[in-house]
N, C-alpha and C positions, 0 to 999 in steps of 0.2 A: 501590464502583463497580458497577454493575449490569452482567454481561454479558451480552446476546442470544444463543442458542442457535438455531441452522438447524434448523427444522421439516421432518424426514425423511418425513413421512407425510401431509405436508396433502393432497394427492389421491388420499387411499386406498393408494399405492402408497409404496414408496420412491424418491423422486426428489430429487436433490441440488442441484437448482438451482431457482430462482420468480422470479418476475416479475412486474410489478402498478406502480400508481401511488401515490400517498401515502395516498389514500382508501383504498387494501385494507389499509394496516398504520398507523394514527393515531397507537397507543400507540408505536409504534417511533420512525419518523423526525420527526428536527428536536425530539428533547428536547433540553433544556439543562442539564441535568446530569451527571454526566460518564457516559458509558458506552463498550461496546465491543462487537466481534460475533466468532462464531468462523469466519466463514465471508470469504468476498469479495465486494465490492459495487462496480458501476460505475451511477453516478447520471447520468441526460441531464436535462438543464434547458432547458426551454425559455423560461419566465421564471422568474426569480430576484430575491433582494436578501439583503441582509445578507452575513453571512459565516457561516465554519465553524473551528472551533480544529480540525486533528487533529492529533495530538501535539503536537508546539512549531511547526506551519506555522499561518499563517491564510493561508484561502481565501477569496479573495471569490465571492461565489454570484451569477451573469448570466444573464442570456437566453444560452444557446447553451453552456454551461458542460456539459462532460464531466467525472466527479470518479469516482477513482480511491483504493477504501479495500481493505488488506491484514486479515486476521484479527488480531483483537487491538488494532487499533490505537486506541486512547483518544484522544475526539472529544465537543463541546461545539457545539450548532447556536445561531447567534444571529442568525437568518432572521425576519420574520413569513410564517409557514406558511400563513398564508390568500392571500397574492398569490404561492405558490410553486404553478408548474404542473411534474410530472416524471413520470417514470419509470424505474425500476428494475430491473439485474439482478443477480442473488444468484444465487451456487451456493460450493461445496465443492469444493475441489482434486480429492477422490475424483470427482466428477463428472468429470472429463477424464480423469485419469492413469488411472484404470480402465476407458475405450475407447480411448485411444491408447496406443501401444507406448511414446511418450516420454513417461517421467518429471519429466523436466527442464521438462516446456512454458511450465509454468506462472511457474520462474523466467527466463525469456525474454522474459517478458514486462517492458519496462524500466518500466512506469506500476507494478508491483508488486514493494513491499520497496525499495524507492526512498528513499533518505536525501539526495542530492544536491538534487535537482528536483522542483517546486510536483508536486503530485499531483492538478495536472487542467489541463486545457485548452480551448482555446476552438475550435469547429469553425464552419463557414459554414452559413447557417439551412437550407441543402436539402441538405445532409450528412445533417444531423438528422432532418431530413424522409425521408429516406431509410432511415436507420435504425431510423426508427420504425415504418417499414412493415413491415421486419423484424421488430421487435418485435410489431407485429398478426398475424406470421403463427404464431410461438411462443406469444403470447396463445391463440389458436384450436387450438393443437396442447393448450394446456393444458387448454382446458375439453373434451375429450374425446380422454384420453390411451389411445393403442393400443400394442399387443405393440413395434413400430418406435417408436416417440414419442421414445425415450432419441436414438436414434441421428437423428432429424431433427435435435433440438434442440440435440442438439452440435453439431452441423456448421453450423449455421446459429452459435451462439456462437461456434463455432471462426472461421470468418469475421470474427466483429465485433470480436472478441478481437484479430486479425492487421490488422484492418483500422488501429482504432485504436492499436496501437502501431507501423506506421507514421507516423502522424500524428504520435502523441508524440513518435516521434523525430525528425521532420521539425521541429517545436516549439521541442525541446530540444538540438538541432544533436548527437544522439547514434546511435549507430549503431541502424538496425532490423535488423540480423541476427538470424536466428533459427533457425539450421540450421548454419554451420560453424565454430564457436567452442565446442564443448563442454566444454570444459577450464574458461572464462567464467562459466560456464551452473554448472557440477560447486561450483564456488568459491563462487559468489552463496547456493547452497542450504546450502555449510559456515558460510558467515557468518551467514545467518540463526541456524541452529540451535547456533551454538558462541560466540557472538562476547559471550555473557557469562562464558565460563572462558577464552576464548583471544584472544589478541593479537597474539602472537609468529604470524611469516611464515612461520615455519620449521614450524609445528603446522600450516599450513594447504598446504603445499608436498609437506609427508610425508607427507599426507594423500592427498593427487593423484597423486606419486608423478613431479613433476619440479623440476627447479629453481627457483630465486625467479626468476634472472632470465626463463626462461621463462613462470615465472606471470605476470611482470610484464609480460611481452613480451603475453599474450593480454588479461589485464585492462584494462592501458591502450587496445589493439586496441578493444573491446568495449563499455566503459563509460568511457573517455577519462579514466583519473584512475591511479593508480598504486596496486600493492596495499597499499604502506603507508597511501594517502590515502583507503581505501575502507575499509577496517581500522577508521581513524581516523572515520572521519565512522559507521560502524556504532556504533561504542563513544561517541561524543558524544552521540549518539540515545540510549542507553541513562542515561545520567547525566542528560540534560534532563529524561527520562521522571521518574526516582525525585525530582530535585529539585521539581518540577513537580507529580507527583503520588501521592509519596508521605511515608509522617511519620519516613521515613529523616534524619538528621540530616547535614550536611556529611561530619561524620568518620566516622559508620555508612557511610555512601556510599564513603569512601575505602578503609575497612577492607573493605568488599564484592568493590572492585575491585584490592584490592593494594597500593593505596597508603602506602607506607611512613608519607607524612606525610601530615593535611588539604592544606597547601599544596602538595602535589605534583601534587595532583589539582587545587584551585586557578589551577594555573601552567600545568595541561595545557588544562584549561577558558578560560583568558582567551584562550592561545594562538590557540586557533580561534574564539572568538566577542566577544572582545574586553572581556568584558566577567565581571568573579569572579563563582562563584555564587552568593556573598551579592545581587551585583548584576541578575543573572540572574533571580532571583526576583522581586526589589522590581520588576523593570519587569515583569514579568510581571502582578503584583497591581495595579498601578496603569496597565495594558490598554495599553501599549506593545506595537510590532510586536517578537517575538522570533525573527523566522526566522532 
C-alpha cells in the first residue's frame, strides 16, 4: 500500500499545511489503488460522481460534498476524475497544536477519528461559495508567504475547521461542543492511540483518573454512545481494517487481538455487523455496501 507523505518544505519554508485543486496534485488524488496519507485532508466538491472506499465506509462523491479524511486512513477513489471539479485542504496536527495552547483541538473535532458516522456531508451551494472565498484568500497568502503567514492561515482554518464541525454536528444530531467536556476530548485521543492493546474500561478510566461511571457519564454527554460502545465500535474498525486489507488470516487476527478462540472473535464480529468474517469479506469482494 503506498503512503503519501506531507511535503514540509514546498514553499521554501516549513509550513504544515497546503492547499490547491486536483490540478496541483494529479499523481495523488482519485488513485484507485489502495493508499493512505500521514497527514489530514478536508475535500470541498463542488461537482462530483462516483464514490470513495475509506476504510470499510463508501462515500458517495456530489456536487456540494464536504469529505473528512484522518491520517492513515486506507482509501480506494472510484470517481471519473475528469468531471470532478474540487478543492483541497491538507495540514499536520503539528500545524495547530503548535500555535494553540490546546492540545486536545484537534480531537474535538467530531468529523475526525470518527468510527460511528459517514465522514462527510453535504452543505448548501453558497455555503460553499462561501468557503471558497476563504479558501482564495489562503491561496494568495500562499503564493507570497510573509514572516505573519503561519498565524493568518491558522486562524482563518481555525475558523473553517469550527465552522464545519458545527454543521457535522448539526448533520449527525451530535453534540458540537468544543470547550467543556475535556475529560470526552482526554478519552477520544486514549482510544485513538491504545485501542489496539486496550479494551478494558478500567485501562482507560485509570488513565483519566476517574470513575467509569463518570467516564461514562461525560462520553455518552459528548459523543451520544456509551464508553463500552465507543470502545467497541474503535476495536471493530480495527478488525475490518486487517480483514479487509490485510493477509492476516482469521485466526492470525484472533491471536492478534486475544482472542482465545477463532470463533470468539467470530461471535464478536457477527454481533455488531451481522454478518461472520468469512462473510464480511465475500461481500466485500463481490462490491456489496459494507458500512
Amino acid at each position: 500500500m503506498q503512503l503519501f507523505n506531507f511535503s514540509r518544505k514546498k514553499y521554501g519554508v516549513e509550513f504544515l499545511m497546503d492547499l490547491g485543486t486536483y490540478n496541483d496534485i494529479p499523481n495523488y488524488y482519485f488513485k484507485n489503488d489502495l493508499h493512505c496519507t500521514d497527514f489530514f485532508e478536508i475535500i470541498f466538491f463542488s461537482n462530483g460522481n462516483g464514490y470513495l472506499e475509506l476504510d470499510n465506509q463508501r462515500i458517495e462523491i456530489q456536487a456540494n460534498t464536504v469529505l473528512f479524511i484522518s491520517p492513515y486512513q486506507k482509501r480506494k477513489w472510484f470517481v471519473n476524475k475528469h468531471e470532478i471539479d474540487c478543492y483541497f485542504l491538507l495540514f499536520q496536527e503539528g500545524f495547530l497544536s503548535d500555535f494553540f495552547s490546546d492540545k486536545l483541538f484537534i480531537f474535538k473535532l467530531q468529523y475526525f477519528y470518527n468510527k460511528r458516522h459517514p465522514l462527510a456531508i453535504q452543505i448548501e451551494k453558497k455555503l460553499l461559495e462561501q468557503l471558497h472565498s476563504l479558501f482564495n484568500e489562503l491561496k494568495s497568502e500562499f503564493k507570497c508567504i510573509k514572516s505573519d503567514s503561519k498565524h493568518l492561515v491558522r486562524s482563518i482554518l481555525y475558523f473553517v475547521l469550527i465552522k464545519l464541525n458545527r454543521l457535522y454536528a448539526v448533520q449527525y444530531h451530535i453534540s458540537e461542543e468544543t470547550e467543556t467536556n475535556q475529560l470526552a476530548y482526554l478519552f477520544k485521543q486514549l482510544l485513538v492511540n491504545n485501542i489496539q492493546l486496550h479494551r478494558d474500561i478500567n485501562f482507560y478510566a485509570q488513565k483519566l483518573g476517574v470513575s467509569r461511571v463518570t467516564l461514562n457519564k461525560y462520553i455518552k454527554l459528548q459523543f451520544g454512545v456509551t464508553v463500552s460502545e465507543m470502545i467497541d465500535e474503535y476495536f471493530l474498525f480495527e478488525i475490518k481494517s486487517l480483514l479487509l486489507y490485510s493477509q492476516f488470516s482469521i485466526k492470525e487476527i484472533a491471536d492478534k487481538f486475544a482472542f482465545s478462540e477463532p470463533n470468539h472473535l467470530s461471535r464478536f464480529f457477527k454481533n455488531y455487523t451481522g454478518l461472520t468474517p468469512t462473510e464480511f469479506i465475500s461481500a466485500y469482494q463481490k462490491g456489496r455496501s459494507i458500512i
